[in-house]
mmCIF file of the N, C-alpha and C atoms, coordinates in Angstrom:
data_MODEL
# 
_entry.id   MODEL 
# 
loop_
_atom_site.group_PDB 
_atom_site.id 
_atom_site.type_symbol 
_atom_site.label_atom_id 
_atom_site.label_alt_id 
_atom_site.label_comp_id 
_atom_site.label_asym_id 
_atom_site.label_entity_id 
_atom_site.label_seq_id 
_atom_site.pdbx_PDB_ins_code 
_atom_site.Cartn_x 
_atom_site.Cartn_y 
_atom_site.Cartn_z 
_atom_site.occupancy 
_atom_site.B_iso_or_equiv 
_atom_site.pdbx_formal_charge 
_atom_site.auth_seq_id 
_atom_site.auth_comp_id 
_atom_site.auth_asym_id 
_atom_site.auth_atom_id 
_atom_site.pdbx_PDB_model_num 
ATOM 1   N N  . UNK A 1 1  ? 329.576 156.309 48.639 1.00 0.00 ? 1  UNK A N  1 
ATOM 2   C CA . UNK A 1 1  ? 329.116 155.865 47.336 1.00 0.00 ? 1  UNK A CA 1 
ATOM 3   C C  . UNK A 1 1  ? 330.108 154.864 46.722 1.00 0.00 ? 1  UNK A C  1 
ATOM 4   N N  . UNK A 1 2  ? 331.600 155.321 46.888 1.00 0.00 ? 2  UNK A N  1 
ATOM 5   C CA . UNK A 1 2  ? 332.464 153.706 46.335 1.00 0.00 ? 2  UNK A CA 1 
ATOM 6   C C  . UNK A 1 2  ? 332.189 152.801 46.913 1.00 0.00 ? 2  UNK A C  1 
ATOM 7   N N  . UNK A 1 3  ? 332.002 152.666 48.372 1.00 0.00 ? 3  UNK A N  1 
ATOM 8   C CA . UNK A 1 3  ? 331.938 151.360 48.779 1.00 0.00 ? 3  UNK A CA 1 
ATOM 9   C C  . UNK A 1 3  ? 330.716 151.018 48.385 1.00 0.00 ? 3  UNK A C  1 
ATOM 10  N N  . UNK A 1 4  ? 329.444 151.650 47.924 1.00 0.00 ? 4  UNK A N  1 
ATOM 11  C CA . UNK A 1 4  ? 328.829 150.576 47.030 1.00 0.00 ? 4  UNK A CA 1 
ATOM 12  C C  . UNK A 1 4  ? 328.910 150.270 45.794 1.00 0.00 ? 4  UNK A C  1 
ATOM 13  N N  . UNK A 1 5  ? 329.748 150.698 45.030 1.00 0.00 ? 5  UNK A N  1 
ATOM 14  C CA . UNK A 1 5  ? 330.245 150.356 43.794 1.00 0.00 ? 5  UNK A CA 1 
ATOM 15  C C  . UNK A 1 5  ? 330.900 149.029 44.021 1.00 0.00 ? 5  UNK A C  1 
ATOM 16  N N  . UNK A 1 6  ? 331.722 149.517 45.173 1.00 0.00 ? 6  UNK A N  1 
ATOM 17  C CA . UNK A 1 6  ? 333.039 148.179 45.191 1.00 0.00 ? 6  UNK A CA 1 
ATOM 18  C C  . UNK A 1 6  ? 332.055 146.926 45.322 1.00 0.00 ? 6  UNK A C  1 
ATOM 19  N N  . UNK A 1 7  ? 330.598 147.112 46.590 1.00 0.00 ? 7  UNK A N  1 
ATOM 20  C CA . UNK A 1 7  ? 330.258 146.201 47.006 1.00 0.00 ? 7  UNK A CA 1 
ATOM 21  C C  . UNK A 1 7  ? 329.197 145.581 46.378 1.00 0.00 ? 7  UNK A C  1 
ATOM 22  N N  . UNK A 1 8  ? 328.991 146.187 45.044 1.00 0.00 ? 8  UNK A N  1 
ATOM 23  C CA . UNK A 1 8  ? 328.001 145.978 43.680 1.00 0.00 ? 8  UNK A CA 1 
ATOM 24  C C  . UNK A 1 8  ? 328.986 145.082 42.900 1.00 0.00 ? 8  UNK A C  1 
ATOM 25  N N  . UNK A 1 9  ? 330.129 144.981 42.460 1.00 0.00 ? 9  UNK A N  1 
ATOM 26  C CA . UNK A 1 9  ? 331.196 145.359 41.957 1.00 0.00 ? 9  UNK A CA 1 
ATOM 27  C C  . UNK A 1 9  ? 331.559 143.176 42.405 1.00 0.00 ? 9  UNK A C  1 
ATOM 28  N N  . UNK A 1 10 ? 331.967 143.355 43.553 1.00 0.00 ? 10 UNK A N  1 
ATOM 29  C CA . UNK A 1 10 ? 332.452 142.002 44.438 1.00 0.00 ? 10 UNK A CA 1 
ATOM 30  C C  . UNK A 1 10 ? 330.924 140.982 44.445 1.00 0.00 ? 10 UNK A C  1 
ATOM 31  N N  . UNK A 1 11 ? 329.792 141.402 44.474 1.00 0.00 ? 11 UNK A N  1 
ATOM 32  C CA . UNK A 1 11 ? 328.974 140.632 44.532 1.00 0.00 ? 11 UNK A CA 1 
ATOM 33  C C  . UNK A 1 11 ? 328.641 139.877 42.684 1.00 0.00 ? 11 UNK A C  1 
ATOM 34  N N  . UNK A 1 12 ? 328.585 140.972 42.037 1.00 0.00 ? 12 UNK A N  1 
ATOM 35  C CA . UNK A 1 12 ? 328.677 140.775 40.811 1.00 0.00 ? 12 UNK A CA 1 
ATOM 36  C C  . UNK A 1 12 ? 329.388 139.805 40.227 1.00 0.00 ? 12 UNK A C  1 
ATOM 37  N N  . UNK A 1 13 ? 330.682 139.630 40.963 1.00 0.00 ? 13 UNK A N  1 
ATOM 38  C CA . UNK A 1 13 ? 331.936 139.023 40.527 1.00 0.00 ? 13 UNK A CA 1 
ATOM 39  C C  . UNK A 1 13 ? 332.086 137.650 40.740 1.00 0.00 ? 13 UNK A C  1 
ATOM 40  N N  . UNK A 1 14 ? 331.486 137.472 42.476 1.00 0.00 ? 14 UNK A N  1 
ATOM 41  C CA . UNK A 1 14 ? 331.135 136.178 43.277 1.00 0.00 ? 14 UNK A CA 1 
ATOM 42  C C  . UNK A 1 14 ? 329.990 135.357 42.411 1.00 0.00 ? 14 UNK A C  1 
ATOM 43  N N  . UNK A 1 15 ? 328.996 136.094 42.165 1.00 0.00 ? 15 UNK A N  1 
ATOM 44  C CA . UNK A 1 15 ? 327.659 135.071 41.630 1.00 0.00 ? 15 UNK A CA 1 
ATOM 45  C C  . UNK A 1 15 ? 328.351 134.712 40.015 1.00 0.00 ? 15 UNK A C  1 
ATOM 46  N N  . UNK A 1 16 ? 329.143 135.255 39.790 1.00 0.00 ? 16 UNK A N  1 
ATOM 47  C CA . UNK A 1 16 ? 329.381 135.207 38.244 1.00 0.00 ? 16 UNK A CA 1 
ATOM 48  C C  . UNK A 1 16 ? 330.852 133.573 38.540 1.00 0.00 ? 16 UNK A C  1 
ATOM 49  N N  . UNK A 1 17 ? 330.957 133.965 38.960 1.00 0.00 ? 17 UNK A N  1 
ATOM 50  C CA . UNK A 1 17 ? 331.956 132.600 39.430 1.00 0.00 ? 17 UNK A CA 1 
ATOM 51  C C  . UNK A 1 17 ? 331.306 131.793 39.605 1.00 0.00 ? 17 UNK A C  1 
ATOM 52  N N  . UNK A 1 18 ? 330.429 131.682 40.157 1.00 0.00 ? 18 UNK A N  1 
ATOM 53  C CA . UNK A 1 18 ? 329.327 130.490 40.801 1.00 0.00 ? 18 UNK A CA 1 
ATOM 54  C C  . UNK A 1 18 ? 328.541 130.111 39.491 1.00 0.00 ? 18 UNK A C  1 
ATOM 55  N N  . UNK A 1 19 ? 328.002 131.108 38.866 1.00 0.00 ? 19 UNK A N  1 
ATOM 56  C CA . UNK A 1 19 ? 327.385 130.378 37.531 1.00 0.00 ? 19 UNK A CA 1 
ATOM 57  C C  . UNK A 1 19 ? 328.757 129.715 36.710 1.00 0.00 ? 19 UNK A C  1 
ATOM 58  N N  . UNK A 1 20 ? 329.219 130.419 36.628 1.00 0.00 ? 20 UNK A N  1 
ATOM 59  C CA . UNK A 1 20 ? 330.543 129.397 35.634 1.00 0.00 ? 20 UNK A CA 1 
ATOM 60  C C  . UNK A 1 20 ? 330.964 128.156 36.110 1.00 0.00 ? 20 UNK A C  1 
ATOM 61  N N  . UNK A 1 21 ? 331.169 127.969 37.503 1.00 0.00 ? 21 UNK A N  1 
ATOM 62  C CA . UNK A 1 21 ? 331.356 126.839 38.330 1.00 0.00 ? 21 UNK A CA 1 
ATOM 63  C C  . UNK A 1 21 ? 330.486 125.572 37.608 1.00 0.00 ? 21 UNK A C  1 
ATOM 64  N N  . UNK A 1 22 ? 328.940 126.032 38.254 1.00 0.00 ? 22 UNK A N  1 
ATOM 65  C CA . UNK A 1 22 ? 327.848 125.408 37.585 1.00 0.00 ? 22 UNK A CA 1 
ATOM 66  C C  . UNK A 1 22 ? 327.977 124.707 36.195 1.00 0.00 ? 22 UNK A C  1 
ATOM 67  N N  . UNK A 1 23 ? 328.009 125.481 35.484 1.00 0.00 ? 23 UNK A N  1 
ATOM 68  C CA . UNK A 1 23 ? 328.086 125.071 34.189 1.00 0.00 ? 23 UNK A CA 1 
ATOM 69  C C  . UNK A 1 23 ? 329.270 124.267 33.856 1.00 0.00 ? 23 UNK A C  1 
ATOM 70  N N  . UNK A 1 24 ? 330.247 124.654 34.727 1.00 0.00 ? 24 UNK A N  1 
ATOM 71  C CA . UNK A 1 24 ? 331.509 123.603 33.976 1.00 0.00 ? 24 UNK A CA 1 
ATOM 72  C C  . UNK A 1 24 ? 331.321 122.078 34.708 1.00 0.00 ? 24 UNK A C  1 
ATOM 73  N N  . UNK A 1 25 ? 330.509 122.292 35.949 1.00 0.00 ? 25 UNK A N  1 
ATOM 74  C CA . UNK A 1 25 ? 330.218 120.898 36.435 1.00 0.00 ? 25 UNK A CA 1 
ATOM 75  C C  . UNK A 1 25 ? 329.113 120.587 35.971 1.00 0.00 ? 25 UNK A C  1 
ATOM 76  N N  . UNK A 1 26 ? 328.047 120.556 35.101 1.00 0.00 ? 26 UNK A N  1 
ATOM 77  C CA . UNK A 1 26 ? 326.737 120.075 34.406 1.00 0.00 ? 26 UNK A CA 1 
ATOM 78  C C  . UNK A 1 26 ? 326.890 120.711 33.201 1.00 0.00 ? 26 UNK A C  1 
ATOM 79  N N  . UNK A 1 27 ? 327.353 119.500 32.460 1.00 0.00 ? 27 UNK A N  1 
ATOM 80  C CA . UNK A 1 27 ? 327.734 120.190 31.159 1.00 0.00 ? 27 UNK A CA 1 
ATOM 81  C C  . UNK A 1 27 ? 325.969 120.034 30.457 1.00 0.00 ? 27 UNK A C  1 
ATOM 82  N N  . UNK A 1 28 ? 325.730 120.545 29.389 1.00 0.00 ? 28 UNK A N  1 
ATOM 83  C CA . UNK A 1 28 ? 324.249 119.984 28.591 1.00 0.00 ? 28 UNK A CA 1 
ATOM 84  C C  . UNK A 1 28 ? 324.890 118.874 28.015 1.00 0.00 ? 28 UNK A C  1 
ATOM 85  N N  . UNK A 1 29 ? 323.477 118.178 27.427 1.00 0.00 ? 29 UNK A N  1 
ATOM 86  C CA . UNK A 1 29 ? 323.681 117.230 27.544 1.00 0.00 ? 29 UNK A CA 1 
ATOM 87  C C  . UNK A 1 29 ? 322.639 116.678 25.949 1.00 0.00 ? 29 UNK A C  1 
ATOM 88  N N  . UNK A 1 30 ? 321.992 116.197 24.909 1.00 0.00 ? 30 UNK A N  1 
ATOM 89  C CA . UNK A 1 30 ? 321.318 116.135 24.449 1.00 0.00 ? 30 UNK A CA 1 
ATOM 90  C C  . UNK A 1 30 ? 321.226 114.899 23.426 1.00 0.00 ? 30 UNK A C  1 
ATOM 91  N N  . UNK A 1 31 ? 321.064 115.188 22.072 1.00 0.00 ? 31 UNK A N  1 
ATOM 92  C CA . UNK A 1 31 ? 320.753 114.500 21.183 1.00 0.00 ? 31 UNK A CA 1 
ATOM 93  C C  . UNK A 1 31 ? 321.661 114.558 20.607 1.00 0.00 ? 31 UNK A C  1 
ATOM 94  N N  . UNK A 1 32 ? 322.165 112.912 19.689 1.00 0.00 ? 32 UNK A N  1 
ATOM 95  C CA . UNK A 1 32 ? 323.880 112.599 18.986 1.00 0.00 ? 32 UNK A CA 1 
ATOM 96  C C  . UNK A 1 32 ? 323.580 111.723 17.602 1.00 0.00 ? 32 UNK A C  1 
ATOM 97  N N  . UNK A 1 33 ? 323.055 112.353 16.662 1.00 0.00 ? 33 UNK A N  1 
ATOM 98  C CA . UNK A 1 33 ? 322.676 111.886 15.370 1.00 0.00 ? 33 UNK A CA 1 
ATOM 99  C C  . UNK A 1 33 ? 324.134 111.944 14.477 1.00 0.00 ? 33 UNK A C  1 
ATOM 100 N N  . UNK A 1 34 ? 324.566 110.623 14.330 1.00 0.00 ? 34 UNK A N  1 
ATOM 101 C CA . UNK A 1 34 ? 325.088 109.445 13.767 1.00 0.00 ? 34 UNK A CA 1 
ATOM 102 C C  . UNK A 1 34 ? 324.498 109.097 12.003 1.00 0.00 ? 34 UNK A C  1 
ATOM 103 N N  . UNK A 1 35 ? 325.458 109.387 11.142 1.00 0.00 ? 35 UNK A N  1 
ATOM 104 C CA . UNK A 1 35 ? 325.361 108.967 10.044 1.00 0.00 ? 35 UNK A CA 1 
ATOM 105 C C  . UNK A 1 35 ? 326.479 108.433 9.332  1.00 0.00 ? 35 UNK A C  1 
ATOM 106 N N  . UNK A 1 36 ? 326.455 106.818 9.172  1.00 0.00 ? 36 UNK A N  1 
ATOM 107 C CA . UNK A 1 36 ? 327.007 105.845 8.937  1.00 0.00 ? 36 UNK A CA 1 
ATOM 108 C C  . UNK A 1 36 ? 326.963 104.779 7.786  1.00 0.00 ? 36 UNK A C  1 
ATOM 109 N N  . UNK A 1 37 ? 327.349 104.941 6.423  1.00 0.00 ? 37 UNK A N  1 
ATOM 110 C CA . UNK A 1 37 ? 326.902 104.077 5.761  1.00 0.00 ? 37 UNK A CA 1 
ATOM 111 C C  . UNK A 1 37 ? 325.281 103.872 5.167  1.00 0.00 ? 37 UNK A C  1 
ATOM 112 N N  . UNK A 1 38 ? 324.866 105.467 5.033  1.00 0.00 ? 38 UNK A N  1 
ATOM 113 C CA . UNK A 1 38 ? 323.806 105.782 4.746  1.00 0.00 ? 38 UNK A CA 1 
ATOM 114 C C  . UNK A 1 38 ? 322.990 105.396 5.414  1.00 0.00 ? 38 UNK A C  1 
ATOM 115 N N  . UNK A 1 39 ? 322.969 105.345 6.835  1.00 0.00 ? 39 UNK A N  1 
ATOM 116 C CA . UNK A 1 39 ? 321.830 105.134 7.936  1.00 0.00 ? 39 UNK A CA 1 
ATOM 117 C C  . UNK A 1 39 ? 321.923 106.432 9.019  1.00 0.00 ? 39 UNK A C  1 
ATOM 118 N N  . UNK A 1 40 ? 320.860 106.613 9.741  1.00 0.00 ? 40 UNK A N  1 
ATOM 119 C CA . UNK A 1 40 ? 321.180 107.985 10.764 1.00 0.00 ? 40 UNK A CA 1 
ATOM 120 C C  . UNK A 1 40 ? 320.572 107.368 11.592 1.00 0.00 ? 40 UNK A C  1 
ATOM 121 N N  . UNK A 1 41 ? 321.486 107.291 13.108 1.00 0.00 ? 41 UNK A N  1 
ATOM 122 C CA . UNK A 1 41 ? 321.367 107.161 13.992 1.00 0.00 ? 41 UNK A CA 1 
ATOM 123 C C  . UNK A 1 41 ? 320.784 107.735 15.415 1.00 0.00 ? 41 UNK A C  1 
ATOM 124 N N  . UNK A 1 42 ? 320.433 107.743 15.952 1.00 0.00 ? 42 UNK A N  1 
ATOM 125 C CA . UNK A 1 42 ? 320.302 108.286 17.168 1.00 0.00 ? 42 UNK A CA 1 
ATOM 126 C C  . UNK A 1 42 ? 320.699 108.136 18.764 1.00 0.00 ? 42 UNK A C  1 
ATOM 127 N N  . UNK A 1 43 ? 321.276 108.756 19.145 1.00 0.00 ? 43 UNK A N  1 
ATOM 128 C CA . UNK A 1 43 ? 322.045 108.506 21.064 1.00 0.00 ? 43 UNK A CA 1 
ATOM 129 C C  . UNK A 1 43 ? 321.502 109.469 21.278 1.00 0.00 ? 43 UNK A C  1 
ATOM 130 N N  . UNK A 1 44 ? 320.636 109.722 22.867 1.00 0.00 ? 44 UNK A N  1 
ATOM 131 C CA . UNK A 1 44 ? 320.314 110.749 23.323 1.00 0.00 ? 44 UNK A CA 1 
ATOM 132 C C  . UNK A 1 44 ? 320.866 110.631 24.634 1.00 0.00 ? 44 UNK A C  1 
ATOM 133 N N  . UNK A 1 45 ? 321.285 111.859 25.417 1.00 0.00 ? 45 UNK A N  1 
ATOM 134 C CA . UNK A 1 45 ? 322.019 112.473 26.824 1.00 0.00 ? 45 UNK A CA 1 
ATOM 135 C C  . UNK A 1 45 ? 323.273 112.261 26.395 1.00 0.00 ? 45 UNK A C  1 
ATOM 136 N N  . UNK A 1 46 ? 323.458 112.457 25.619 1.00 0.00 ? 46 UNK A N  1 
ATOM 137 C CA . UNK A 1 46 ? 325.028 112.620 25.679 1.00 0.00 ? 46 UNK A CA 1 
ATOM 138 C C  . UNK A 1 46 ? 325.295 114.022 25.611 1.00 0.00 ? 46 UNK A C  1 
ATOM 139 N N  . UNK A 1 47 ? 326.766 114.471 26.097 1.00 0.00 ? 47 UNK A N  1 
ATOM 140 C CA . UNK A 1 47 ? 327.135 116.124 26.022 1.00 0.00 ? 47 UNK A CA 1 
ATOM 141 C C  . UNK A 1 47 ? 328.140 115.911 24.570 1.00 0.00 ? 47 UNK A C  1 
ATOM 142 N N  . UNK A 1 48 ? 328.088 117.272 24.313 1.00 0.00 ? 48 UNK A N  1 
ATOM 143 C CA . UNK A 1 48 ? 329.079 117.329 22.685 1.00 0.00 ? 48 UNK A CA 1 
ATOM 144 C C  . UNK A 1 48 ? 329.966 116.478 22.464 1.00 0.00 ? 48 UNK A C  1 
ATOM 145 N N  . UNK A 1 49 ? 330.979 116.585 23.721 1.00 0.00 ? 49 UNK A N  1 
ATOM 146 C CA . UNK A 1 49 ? 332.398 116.051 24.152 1.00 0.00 ? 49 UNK A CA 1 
ATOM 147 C C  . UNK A 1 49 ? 332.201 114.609 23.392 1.00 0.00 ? 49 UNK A C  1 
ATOM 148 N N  . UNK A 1 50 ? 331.209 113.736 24.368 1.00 0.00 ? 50 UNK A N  1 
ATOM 149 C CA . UNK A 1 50 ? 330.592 112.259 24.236 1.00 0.00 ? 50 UNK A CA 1 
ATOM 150 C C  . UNK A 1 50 ? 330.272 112.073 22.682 1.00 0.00 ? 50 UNK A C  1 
ATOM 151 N N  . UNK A 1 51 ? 329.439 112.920 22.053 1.00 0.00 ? 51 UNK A N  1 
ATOM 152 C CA . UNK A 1 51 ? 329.100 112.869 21.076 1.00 0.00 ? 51 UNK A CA 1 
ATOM 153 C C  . UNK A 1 51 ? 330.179 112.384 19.668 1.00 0.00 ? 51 UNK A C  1 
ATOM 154 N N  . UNK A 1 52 ? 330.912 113.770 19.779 1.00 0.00 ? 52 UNK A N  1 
ATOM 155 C CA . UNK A 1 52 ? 332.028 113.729 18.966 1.00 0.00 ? 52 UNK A CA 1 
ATOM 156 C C  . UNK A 1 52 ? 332.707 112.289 19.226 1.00 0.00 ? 52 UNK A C  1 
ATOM 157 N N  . UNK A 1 53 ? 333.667 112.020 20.370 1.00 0.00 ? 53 UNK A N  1 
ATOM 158 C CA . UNK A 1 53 ? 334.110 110.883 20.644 1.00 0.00 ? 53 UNK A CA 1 
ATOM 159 C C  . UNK A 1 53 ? 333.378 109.443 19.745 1.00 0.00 ? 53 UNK A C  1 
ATOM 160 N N  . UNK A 1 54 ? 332.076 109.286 20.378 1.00 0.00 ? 54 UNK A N  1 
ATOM 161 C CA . UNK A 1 54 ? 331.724 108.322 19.810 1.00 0.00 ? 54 UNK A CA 1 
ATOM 162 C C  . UNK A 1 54 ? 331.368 108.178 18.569 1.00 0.00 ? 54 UNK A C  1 
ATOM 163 N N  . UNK A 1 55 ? 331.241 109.722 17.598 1.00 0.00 ? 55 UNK A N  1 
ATOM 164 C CA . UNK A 1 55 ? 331.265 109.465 16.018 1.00 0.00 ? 55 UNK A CA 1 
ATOM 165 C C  . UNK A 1 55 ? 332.015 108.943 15.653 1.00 0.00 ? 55 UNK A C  1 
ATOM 166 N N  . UNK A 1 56 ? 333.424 109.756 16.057 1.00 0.00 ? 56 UNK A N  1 
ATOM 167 C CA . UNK A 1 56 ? 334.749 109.601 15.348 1.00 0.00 ? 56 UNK A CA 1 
ATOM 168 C C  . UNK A 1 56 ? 335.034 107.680 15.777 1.00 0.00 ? 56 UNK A C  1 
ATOM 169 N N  . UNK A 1 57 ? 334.187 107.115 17.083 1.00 0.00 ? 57 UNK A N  1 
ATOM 170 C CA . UNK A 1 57 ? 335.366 105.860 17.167 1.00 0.00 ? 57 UNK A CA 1 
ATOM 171 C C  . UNK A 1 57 ? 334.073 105.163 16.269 1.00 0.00 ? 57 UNK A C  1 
ATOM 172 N N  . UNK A 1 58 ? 332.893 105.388 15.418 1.00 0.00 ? 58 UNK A N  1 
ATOM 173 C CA . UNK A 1 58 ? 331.970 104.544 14.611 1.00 0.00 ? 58 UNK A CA 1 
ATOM 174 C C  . UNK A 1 58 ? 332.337 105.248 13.390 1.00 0.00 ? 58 UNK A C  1 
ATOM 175 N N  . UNK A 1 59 ? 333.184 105.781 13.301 1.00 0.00 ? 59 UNK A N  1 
ATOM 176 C CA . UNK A 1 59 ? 333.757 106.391 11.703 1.00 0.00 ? 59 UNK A CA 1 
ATOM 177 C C  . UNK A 1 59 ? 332.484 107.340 10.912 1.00 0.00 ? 59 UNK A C  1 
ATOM 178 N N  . UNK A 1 60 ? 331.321 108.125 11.558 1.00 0.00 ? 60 UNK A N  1 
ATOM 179 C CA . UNK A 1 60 ? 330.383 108.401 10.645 1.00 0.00 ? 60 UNK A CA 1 
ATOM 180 C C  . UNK A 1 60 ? 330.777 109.248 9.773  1.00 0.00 ? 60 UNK A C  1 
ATOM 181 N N  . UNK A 1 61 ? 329.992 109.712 8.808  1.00 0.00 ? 61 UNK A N  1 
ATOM 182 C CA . UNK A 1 61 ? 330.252 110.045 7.794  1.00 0.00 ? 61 UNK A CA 1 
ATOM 183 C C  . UNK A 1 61 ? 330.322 111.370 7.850  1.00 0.00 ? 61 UNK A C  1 
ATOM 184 N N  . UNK A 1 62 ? 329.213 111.421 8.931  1.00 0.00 ? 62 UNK A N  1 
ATOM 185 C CA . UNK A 1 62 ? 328.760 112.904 9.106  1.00 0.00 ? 62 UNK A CA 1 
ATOM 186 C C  . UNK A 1 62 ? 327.941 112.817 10.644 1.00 0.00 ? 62 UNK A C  1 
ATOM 187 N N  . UNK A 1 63 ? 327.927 113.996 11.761 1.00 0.00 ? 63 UNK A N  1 
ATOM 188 C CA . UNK A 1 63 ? 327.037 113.808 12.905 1.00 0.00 ? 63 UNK A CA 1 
ATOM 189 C C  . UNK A 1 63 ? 326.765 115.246 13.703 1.00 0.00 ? 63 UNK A C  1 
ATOM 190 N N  . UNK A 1 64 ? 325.683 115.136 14.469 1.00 0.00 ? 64 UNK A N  1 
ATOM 191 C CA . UNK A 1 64 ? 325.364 116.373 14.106 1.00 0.00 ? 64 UNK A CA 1 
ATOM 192 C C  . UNK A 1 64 ? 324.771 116.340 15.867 1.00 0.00 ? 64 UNK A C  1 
ATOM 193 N N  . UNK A 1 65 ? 325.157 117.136 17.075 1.00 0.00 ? 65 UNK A N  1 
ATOM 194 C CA . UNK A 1 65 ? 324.564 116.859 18.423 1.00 0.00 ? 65 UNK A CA 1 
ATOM 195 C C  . UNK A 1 65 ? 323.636 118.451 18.678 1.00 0.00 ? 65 UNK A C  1 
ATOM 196 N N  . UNK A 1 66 ? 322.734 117.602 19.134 1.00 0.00 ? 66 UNK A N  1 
ATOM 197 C CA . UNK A 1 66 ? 321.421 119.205 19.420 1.00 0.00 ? 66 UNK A CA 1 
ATOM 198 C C  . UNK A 1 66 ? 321.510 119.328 21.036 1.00 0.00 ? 66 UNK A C  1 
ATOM 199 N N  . UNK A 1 67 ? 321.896 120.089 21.587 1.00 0.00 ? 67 UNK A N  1 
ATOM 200 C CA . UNK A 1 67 ? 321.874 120.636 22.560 1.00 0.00 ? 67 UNK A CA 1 
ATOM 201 C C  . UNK A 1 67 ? 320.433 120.539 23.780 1.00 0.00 ? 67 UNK A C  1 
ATOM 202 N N  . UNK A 1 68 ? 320.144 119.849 24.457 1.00 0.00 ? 68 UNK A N  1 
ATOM 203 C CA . UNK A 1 68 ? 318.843 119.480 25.489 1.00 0.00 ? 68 UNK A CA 1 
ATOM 204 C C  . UNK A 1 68 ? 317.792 119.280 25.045 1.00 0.00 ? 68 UNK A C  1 
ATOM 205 N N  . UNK A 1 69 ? 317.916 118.411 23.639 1.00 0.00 ? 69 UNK A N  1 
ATOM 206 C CA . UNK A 1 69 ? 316.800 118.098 22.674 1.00 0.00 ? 69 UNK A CA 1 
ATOM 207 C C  . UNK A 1 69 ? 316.873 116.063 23.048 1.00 0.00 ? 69 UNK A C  1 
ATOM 208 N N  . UNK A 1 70 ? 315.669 115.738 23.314 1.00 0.00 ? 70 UNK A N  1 
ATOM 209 C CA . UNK A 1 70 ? 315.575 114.117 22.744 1.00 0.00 ? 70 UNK A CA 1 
ATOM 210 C C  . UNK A 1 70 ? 315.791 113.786 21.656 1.00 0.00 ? 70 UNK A C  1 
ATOM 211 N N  . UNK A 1 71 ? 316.052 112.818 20.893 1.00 0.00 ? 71 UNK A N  1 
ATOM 212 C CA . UNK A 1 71 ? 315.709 112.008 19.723 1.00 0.00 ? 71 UNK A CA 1 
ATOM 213 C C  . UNK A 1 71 ? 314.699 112.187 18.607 1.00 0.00 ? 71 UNK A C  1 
ATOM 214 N N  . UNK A 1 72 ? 314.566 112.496 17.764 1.00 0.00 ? 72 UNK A N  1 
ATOM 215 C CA . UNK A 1 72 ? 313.557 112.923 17.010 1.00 0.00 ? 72 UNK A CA 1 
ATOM 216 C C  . UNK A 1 72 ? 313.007 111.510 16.825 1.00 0.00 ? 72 UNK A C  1 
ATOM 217 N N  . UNK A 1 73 ? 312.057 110.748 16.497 1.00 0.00 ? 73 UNK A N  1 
ATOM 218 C CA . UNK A 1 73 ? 311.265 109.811 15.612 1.00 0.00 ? 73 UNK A CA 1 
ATOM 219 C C  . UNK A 1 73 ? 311.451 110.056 14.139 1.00 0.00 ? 73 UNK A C  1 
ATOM 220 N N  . UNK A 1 74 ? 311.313 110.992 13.968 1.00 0.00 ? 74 UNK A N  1 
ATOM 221 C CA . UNK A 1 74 ? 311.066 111.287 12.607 1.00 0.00 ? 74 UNK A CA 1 
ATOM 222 C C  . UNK A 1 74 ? 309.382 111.008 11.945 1.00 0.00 ? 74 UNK A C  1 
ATOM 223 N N  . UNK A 1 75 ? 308.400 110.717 13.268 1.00 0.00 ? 75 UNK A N  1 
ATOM 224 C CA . UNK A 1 75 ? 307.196 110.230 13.178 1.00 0.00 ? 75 UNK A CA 1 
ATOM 225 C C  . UNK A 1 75 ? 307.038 109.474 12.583 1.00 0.00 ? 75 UNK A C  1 
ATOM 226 N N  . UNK A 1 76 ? 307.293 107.863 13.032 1.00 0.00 ? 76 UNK A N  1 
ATOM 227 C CA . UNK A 1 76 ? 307.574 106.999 12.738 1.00 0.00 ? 76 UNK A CA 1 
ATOM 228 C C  . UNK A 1 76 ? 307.389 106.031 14.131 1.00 0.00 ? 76 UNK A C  1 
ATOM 229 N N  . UNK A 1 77 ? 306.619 106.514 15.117 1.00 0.00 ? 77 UNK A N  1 
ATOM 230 C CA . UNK A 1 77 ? 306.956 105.979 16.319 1.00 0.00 ? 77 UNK A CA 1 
ATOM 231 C C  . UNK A 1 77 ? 307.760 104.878 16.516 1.00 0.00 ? 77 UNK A C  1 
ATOM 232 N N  . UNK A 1 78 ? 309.242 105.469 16.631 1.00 0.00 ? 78 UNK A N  1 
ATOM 233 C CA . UNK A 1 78 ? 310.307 104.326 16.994 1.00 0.00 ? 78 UNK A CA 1 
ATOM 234 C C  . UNK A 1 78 ? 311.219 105.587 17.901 1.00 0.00 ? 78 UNK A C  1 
# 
């Protein structure tokens, strides 16, 4: 009976490495709304990291990234 604990135990441990792997190599990736001088912007596929970066080097005011979301329109088709 331990050795299937252990071997519940080691498999558990292996796939759980492998998802973390995953994820640290495909980060998400999404939507990067930009507000600048009272305009709001939109960049889509970018990951947080990207996001942030490129607020801070366009100075916005304020910005806000959605996680595996496109671009909204705002229904406005643009």
């Amino acid at each position: 009976m331990t050795w299937l604990l252990r071997a519940l135990a080691f498999a558990a441990l292996v796939t759980a490495s492998a998802c973390a792997d995953t994820l640290a190599a495909d980060p998400a990736v999404g939507a990067c709304y930009c507000r600048a001088a009272g305009a709001l912007q939109c960049t889509a596929g970018l990951t947080e990291r990207e996001c942030r970066r490129r607020c801070d080097e366009a100075l916005c005011d304020d910005w806000l990234w959605r996680e595996r979301l496109p671009c909204w329109n705002w229904g406005y088709g643009g």
